[in-house]
Each structure stands twice: as structure tokens, then as C-alpha cells.
ROVEXMI-549463 format. One line per 8 residues: number of its first residue (from 1); for each residue x, y, z of N, C-alpha, C. Coordinates in steps of 0.05 Angstrom, whole numbers, plus 5000, padded with zeros to 4 digits. Each point is the difference from the previous one (the first is absolute). Last residue first. Layout:
NUM	X:Y:Z:X:Y:Z:X:Y:Z ~ ...
***
This chain:
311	7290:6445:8519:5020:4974:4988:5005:5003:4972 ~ 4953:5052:5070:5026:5011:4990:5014:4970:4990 ~ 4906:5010:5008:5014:5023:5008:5023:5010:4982 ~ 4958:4924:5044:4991:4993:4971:5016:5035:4991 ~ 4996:4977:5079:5024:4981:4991:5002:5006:4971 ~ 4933:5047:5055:5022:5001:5002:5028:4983:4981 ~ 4898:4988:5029:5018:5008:4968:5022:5007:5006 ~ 4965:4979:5081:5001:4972:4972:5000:5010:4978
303	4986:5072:5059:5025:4976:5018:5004:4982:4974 ~ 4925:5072:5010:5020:4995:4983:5025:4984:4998 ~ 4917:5022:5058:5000:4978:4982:5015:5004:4969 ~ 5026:5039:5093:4994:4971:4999:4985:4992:4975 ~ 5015:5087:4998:5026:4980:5005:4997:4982:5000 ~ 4929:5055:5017:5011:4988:4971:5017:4990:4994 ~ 4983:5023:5086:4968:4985:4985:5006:4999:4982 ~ 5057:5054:5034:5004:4974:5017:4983:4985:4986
295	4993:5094:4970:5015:4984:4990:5009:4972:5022 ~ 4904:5052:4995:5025:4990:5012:5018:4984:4980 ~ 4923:5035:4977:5000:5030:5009:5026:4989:5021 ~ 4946:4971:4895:5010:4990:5033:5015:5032:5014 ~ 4945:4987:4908:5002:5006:5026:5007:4988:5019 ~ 5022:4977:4907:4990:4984:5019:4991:5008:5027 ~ 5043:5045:4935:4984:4986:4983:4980:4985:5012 ~ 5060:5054:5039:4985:5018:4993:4980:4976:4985
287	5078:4967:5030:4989:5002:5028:4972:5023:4994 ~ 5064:4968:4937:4990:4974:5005:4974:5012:5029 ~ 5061:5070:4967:4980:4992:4978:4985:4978:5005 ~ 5075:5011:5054:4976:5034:5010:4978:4992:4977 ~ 5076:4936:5002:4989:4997:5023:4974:5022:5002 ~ 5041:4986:4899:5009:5000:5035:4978:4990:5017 ~ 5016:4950:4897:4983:5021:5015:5014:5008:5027 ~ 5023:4933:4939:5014:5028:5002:4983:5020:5014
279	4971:4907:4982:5000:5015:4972:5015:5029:4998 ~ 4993:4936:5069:5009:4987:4986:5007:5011:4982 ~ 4942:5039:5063:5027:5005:5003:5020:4983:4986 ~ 4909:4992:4977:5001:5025:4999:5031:5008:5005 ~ 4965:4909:5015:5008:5007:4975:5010:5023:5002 ~ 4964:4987:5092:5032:4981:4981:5009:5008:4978 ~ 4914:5032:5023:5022:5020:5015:5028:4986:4985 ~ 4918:4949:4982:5016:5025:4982:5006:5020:5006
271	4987:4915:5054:5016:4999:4977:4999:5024:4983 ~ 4950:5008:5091:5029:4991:4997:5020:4994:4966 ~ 4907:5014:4999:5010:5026:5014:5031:4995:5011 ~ 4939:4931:4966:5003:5013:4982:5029:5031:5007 ~ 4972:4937:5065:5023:4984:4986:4996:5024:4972 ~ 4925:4996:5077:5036:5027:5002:5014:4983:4979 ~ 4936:4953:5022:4982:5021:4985:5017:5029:5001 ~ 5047:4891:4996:4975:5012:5020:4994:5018:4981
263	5064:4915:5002:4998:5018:4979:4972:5011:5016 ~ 5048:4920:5033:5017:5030:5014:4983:5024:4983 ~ 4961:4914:4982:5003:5009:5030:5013:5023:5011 ~ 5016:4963:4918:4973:5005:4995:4992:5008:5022 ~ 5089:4969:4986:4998:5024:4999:4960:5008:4991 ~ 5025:4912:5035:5014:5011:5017:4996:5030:4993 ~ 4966:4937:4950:4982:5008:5021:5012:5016:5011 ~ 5023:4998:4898:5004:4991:5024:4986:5000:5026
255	4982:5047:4897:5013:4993:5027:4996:4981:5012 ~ 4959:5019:4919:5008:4972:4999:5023:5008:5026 ~ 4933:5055:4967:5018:5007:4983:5006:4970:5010 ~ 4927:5013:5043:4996:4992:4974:5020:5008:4980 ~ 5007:5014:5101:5002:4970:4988:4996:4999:4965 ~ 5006:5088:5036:5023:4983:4999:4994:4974:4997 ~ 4921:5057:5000:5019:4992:4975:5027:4992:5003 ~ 4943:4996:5076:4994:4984:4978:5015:5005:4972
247	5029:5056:5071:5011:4969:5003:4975:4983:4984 ~ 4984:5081:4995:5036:5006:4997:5004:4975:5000 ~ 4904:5020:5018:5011:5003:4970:5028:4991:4999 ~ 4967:5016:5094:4997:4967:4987:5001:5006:4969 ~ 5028:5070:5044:5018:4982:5011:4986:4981:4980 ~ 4940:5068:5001:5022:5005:4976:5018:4973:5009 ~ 4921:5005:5052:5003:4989:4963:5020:5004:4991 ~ 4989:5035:5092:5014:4973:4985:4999:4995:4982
239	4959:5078:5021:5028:5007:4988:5015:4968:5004 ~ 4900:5016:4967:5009:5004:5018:5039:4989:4993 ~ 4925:5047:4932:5013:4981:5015:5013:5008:5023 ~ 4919:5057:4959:5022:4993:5009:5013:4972:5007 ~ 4904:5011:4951:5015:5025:5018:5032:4994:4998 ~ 4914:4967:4948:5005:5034:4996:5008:5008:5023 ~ 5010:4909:4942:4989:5004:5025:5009:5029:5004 ~ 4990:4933:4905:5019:5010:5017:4984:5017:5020
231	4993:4907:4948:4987:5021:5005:5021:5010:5021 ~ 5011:4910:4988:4995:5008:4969:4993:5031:5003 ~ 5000:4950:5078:4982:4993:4986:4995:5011:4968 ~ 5042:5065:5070:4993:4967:5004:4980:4983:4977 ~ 5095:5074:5028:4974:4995:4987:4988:4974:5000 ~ 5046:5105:5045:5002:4971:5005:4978:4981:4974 ~ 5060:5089:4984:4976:4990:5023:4996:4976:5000 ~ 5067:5084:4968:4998:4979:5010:4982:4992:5016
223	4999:5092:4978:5016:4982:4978:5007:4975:4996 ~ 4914:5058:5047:5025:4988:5010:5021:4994:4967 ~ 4902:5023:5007:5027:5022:5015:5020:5001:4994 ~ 4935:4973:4919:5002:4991:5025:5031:5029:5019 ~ 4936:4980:4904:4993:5025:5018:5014:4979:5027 ~ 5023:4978:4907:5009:5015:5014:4990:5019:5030 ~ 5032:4888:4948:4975:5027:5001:5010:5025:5019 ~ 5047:4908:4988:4988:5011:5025:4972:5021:4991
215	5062:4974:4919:4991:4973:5023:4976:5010:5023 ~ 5065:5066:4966:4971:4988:4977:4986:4972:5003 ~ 5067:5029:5058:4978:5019:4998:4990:4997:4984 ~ 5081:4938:4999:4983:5010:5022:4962:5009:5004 ~ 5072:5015:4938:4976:4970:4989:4994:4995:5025 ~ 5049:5075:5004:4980:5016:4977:4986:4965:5011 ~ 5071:5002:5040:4977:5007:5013:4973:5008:4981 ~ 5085:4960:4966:4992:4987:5017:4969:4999:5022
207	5058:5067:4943:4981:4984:4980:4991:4980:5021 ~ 5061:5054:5041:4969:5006:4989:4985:4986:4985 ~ 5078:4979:5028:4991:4991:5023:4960:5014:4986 ~ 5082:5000:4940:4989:4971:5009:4983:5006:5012 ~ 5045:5072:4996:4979:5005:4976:4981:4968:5000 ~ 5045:5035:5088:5012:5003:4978:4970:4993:4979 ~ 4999:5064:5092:5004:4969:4988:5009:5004:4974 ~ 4993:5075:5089:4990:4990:4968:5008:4967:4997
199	4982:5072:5099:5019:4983:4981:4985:4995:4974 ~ 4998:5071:5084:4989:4999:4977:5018:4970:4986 ~ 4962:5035:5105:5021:4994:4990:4990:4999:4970 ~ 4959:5038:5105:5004:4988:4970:5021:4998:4986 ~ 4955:5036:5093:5012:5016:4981:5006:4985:4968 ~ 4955:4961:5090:4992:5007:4974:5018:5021:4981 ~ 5012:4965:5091:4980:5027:5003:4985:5008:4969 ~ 5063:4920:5025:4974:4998:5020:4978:5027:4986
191	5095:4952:4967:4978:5029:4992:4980:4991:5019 ~ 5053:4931:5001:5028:5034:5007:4985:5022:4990 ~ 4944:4916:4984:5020:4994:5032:5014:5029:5006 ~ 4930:5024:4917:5014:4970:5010:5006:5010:5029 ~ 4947:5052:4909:4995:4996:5039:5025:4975:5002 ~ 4974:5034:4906:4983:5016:5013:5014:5006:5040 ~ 5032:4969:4890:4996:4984:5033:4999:5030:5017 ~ 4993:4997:4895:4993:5021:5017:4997:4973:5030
183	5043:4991:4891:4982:4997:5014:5001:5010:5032 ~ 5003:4997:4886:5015:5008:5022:4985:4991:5024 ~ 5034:4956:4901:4966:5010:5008:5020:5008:5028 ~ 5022:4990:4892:5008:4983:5028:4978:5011:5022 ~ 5008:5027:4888:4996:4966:5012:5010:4992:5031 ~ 5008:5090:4960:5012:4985:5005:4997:4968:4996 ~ 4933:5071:5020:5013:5005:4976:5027:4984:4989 ~ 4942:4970:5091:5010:5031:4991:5011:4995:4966
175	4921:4964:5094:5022:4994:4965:5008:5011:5001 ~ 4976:4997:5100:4998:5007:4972:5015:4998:4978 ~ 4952:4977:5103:5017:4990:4985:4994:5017:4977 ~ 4953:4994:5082:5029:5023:5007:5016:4979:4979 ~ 4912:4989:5000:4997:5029:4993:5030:5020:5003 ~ 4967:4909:5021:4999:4990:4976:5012:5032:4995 ~ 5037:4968:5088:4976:5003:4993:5005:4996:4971 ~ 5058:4958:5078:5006:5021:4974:4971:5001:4991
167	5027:4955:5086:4984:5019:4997:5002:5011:4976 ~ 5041:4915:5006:4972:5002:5001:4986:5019:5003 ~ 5098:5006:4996:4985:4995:4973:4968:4993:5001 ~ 5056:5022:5081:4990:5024:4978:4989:4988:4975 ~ 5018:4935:5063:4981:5020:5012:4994:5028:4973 ~ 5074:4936:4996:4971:4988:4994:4980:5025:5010 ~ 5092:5049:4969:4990:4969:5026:4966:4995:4991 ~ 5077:5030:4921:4973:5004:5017:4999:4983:5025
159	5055:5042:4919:5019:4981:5018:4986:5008:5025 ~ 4979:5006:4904:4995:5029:5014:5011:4995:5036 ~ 5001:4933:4917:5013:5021:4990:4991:5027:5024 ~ 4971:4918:5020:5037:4997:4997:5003:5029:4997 ~ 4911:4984:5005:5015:5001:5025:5023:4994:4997 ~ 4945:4997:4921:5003:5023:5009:5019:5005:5036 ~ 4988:4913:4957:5020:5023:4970:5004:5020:5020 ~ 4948:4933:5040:5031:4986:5011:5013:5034:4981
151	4898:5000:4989:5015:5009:5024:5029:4994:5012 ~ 4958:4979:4922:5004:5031:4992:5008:5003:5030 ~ 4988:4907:4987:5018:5007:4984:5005:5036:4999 ~ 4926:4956:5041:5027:5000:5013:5018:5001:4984 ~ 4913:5014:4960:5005:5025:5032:5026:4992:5011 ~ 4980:4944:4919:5011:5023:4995:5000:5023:5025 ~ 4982:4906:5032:5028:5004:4974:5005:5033:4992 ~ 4915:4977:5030:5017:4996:5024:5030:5004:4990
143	4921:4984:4934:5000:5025:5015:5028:5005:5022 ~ 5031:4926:4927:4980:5007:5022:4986:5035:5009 ~ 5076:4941:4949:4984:5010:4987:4981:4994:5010 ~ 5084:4992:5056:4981:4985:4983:4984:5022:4988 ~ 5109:5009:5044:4972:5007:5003:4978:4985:4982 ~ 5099:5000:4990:4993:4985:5015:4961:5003:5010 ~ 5069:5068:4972:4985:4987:4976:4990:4975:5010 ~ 5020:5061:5066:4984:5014:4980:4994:4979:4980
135	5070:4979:5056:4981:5002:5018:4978:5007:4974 ~ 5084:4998:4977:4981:4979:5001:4982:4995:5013 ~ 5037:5086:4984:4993:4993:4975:4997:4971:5006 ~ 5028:5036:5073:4978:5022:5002:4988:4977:4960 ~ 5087:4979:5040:4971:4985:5016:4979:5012:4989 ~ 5075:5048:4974:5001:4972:4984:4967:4973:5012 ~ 5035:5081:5038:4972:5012:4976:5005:4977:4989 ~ 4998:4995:5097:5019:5019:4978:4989:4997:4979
127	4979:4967:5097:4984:5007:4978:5020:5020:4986 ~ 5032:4955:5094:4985:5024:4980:4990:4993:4979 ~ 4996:4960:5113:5009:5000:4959:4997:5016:4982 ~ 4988:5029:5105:4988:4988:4986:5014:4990:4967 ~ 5029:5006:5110:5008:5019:4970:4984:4979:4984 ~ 5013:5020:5110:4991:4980:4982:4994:5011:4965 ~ 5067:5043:5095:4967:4997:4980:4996:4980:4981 ~ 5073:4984:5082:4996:5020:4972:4973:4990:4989
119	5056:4991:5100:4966:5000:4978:5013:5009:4978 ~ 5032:4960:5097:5010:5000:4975:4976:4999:4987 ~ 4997:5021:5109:4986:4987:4976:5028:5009:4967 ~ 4999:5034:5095:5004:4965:5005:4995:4991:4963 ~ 4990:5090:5022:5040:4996:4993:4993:4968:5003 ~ 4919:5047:5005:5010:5000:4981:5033:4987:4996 ~ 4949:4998:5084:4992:4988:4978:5013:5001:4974 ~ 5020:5060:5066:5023:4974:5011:4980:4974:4973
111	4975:5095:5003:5024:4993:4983:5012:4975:5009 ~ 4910:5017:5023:5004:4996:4985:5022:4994:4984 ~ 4995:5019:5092:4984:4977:4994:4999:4992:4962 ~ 5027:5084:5041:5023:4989:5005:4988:4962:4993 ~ 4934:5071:4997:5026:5007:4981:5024:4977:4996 ~ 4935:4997:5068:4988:4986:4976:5022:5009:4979 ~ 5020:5049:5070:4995:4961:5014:4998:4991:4976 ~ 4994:5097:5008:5017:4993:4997:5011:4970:4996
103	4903:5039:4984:5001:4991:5013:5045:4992:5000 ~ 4912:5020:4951:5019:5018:4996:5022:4990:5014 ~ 4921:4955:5002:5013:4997:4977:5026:5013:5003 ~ 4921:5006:5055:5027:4988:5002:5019:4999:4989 ~ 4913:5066:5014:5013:4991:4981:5018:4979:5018 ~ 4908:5034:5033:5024:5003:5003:5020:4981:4985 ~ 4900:5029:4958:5013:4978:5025:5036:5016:5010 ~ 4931:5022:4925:5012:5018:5023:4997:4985:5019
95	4977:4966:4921:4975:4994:5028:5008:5013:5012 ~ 5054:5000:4923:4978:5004:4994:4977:5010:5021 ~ 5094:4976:5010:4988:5023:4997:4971:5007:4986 ~ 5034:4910:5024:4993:5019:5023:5003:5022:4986 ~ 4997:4944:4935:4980:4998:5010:4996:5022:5027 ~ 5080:4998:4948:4970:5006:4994:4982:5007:5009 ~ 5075:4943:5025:5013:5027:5008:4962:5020:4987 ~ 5005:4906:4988:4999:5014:5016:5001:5026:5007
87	5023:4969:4922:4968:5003:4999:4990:4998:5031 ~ 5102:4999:4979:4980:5027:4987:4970:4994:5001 ~ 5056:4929:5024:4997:5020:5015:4992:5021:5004 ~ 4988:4934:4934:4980:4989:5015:5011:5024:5024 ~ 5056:5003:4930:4976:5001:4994:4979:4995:5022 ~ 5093:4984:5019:4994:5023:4991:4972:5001:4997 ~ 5021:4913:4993:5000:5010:5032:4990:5032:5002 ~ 5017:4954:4911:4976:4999:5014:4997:5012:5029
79	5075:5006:4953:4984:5015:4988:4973:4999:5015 ~ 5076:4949:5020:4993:5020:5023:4984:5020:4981 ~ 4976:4899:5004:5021:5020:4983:4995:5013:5018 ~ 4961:4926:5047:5002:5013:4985:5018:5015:4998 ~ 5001:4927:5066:4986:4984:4968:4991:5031:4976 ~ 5040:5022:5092:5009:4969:5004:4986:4996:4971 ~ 4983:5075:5025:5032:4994:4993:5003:4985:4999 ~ 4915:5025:5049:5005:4997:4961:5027:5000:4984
71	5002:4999:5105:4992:4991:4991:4987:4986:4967 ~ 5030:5084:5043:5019:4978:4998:4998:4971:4988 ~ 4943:5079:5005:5016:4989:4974:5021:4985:5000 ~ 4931:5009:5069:4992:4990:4978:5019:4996:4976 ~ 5033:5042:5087:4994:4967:4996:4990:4996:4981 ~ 5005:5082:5012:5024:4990:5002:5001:4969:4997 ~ 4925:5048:5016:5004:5004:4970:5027:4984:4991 ~ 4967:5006:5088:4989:4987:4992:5010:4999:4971
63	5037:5058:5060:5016:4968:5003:4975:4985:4985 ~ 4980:5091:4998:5024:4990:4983:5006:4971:5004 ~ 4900:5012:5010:5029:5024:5009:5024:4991:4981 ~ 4895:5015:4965:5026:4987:5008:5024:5007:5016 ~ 4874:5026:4992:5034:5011:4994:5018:4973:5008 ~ 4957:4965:4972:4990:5019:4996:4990:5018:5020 ~ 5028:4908:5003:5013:5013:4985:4994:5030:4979 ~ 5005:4931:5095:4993:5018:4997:5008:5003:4963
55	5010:4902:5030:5010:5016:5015:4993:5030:4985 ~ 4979:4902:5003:4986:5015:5031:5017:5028:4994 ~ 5018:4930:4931:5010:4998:5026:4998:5014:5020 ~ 4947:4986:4916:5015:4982:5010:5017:4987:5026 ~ 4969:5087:4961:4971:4981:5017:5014:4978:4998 ~ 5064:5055:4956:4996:5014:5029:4981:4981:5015 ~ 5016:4981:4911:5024:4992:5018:4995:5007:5023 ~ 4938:5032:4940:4986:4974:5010:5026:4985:5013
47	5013:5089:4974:4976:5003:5015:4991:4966:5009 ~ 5060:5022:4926:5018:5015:5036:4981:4991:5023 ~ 4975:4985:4903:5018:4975:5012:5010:5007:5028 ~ 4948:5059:4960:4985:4982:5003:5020:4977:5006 ~ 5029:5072:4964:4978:5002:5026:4998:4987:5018 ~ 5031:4988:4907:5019:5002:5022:4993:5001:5034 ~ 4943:5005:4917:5008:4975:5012:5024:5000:5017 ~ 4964:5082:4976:4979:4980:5009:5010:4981:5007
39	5054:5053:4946:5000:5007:5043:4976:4981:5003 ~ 5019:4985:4910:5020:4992:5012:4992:5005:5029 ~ 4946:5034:4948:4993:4971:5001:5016:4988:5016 ~ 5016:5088:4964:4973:5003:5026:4996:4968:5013 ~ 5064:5010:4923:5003:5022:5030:4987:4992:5021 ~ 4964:4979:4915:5024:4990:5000:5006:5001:5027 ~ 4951:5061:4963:4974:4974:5010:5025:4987:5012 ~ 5033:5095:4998:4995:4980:4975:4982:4980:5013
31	5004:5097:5058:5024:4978:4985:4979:4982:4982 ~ 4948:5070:5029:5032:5019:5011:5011:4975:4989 ~ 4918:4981:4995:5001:5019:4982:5029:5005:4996 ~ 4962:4948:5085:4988:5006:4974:5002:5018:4980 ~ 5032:4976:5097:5021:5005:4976:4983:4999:4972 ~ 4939:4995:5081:5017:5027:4988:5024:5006:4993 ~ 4968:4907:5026:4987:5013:4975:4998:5030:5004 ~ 5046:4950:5073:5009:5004:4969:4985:5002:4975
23	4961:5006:5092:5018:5019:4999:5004:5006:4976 ~ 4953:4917:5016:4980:5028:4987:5016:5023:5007 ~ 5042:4918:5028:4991:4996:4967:4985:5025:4990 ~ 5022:5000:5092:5024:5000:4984:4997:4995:4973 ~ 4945:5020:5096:5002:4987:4972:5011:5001:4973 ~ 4995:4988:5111:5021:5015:4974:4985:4986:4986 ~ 4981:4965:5070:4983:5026:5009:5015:5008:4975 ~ 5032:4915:5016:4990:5000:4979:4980:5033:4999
15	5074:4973:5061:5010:5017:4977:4966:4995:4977 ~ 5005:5016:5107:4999:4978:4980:4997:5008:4971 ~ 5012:5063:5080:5024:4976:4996:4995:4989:4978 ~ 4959:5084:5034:4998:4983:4982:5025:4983:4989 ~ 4970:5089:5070:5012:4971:4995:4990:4983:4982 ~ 4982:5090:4967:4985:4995:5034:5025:4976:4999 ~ 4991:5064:4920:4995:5018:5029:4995:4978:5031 ~ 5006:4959:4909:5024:5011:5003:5009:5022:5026
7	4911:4966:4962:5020:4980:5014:5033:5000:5010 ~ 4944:5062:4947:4995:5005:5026:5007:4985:5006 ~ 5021:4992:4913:5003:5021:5019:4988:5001:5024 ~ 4977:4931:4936:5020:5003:5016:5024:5021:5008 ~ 4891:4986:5014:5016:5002:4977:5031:4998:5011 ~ 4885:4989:5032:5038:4992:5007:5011:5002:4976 ~ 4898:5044:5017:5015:4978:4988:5030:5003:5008
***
């Protein structure tokens, strides 16, 4: 049988002798699904630019690569550009192709991209706690109502990306003597390797989860699951649900389209950094509360309290 190792021992011009999709499934395990999805489709956009225009892309030379991103400059961010060059750069080490990437050219290809372009990151609305209490009471006396009501409470108060609040299991939450409950994010974006983070909530957010879970029943994984039909489902939400919760309860507080659109599944995580430094908090406490591991990354979504600050 031809594998694509030995295709690699003979001429093999035609990039489809790569099989580039069954390389990247030995990122299985080593990065996030997340990750893995992104080089796929990135791949995959390099690979069908290349059959488009006859031209080799596996291995790439440089003047080829050089062109593609020139090219994706014309209608993408240079986040995106980036992204789609790392899932090259990848792929040939994956297939021990001769790298380009590295390539002094492409270096210089990218900074002349970056300086053409005026970017600033796109900043999700925050969610402060004044939103956080109409977001919450705004909710229906629904199954759905009380799972999204404990999930807008608990993802303010532990200043969660979507992703971690869908992995929070049933087993990494606990009451405490207190009335507040602790809780154990296991894995995120700046923890790949799992070391973990510990946050608590306030006494609201628990009672919130107690009617939650007495709702849900208890033998399930997940702390959040999806439910159909009146009945609750024994796995995981997926991490859009959280976005589409944020902006159905922004409409059902009575926002605006304009800020129902800006309000996503980061807006919890942006506004109670805001409050936090509203409330005197530093920079080293806001950045423990909220594992972050770059102050640039928090800066930015501290900019718009600011005012609020020092007025």
C-alpha cells in the first residue's frame, strides 16, 4: 500500500499523493478540537487556491506562499492571514516537506501586510453586572430560563469563555458552607495543559444553580446540557449556545439590535474584568481571577471602564 511516506521517497508533484487530512489527525489529543478544525480548514483553503491555479502546494515554495497571502490581504484580517499561515507552516512539518514558511521573504510579506492594514481587535460588549441583573430577570419561567439564567450568573461571576463554561462538569462544582459554590475550570485557551484555575460565585449565582439542578436531576456530566422537549439531554452544550443565550437574553431585556449584535459569549468575561477594575481591583487580581496570562489581552478589555475609573 502507498502511504504518504513513501510518496515522499519518489517524485510526487501532485499535491493530492499528500494526504494532508490523515497527517492532521495526529494533532489528536496534542491541541483542542478548536485548533485542529481551524488547520483543517485552513488547509484546505491553501490547497484548493493552489488547484485553482496549477500551482504545487505541497511542498510550497515561497513565491507561491508569497502570493497566497498576498493575495488573502486583499478581503482578510491579518488575524486571519496569520492563522491560515500557521496551518501551513503545520502542515509541512507535519509531511516533513521542506518548510517555506520560515522563509526570510514571507517574514517580510507579512510585515508589509500588517503595516498596510489599520486593525484593532474587535471588542465584544461587556456584560456588567447592571446587564448581568437584566439579562437574568428577563428570563421566562421555563426549563430554558432557569439553565440560562444560572449560566449568564455563573459566567459573570467566574469571568468564563464559552468554551470553559460548557466544559464545567457536575463533579467540578461545590457548595460550601458559605452559601457560594467553588468552582474548578479544569482546561481553557492559556491552560492547554490543564493546570486549572479555582473561582467562586456569589450567593445569587448559587441559588441560581441549586434551581438549576433541581430542575435537571442529578445523575448528569455536564453542568450544562442541552434540553429538548421539556427533558434534559445527558451531554454537553455546544460552545455557541452560550453566544446565542447572550443575545436572546439581550433582546428579551429590551436592547437594541445594534447592542444585541455586539453582545456575544466573551461579553460576560469582558464586563466583570470592567466591574472588577471599577471596583479598585488591580491589574495582577483581575488577571488571577480571570486567568489571563497577557496583560495586552486585558488591557484591551479594560479600555471602556476606564472613564468610569476615574470620573
Amino acid at each position: 500500500m502507498t502511504t504518504i511516506w513513501s510518496c515522499m521517497t519518489i517524485n510526487c508533484p501532485n499535491i493530492a499523493h499528500y494526504d494532508w487530512r490523515e497527517a492532521l489527525k495526529r494533532l489528536d489529543g496534542a491541541y483542542a478540537p478548536s485548533i485542529m478544525k481551524s488547520y483543517r480548514v485552513n488547509v484546505e483553503i491553501f490547497v484548493s487556491w493552489c488547484n485553482a491555479r496549477g500551482y504545487e502546494a505541497l511542498p510550497a515554495s515561497v513565491e507561491t506562499l508569497a502570493e497566497f497571502l498576498n493575495d488573502q490581504a486583499k478581503t482578510c484580517s491579518i488575524s486571519t492571514i496569520r492563522i491560515r499561515y500557521y496551518a501551513i507552516r503545520k502542515i509541512h512539518r507535519l509531511l516533513d516537506l521542506p518548510d517555506c514558511t520560515d522563509a526570510e521573504e514571507i517574514n517580510l510579506v507579512l510585515r508589509r501586510i500588517r503595516r498596510s492594514k489599520f486593525y484593532r481587535p474587535k471588542q465584544a460588549k461587556a456584560l456588567i453586572g447592571d446587564h448581568k441583573t437584566k439579562f437574568i430577570c428577563a428570563q421566562p419561567a421555563t426549563p430554558w430560563g432557569l439553565r440560562d439564567k444560572a449560566i449568564i450568573a455563573l459566567g459573570y461571576d467566574i469571568l468564563a469563555r464559552r468554551s470553559e463554561l460548557v466544559s464545567i462538569k457536575t463533579t467540578d462544582i461545590e457548595f460550601r458552607s458559605d452559601e457560594t459554590v467553588r468552582v474548578i475550570i479544569r482546561r481553557s485557551k492559556s491552560d492547554p495543559f490543564g493546570s486549572g484555575r479555582i473561582a467562586y460565585t456569589s450567593r445569587e449565582t448559587a441559588n441560581l444553580l441549586t434551581e438549576w439542578l433541581s430542575w435537571r436531576g442529578e445523575s448528569f456530566e455536564y453542568l450544562f446540557c442541552p434540553i429538548h422537549q421539556d427533558k434534559a439531554l445527558n451531554r454537553s452544550l455546544n460552545a455557541t449556545t452560550i453566544k446565542r443565550v447572550i443575545k436572546k437574553a439581550a433582546k428579551l431585556a429590551g436592547f437594541d439590535e445594534g447592542d444585541v449584535k455586539n453582545f456575544s459569549g466573551h461579553s460576560m468575561r469582558v464586563g466583570a474584568a470592567q466591574d472588577l477594575l471599577c471596583a479598585g481591583y488591580d491589574t495582577a487580581a483581575i488577571m488571577r481571577a480571570g486567568g489571563w496570562k497577557s496583560v495586552a489581552v486585558l488591557a484591551r478589555y479594560l479600555e471602556a471602564a476606564e472613564h468610569n475609573v476615574w470620573a
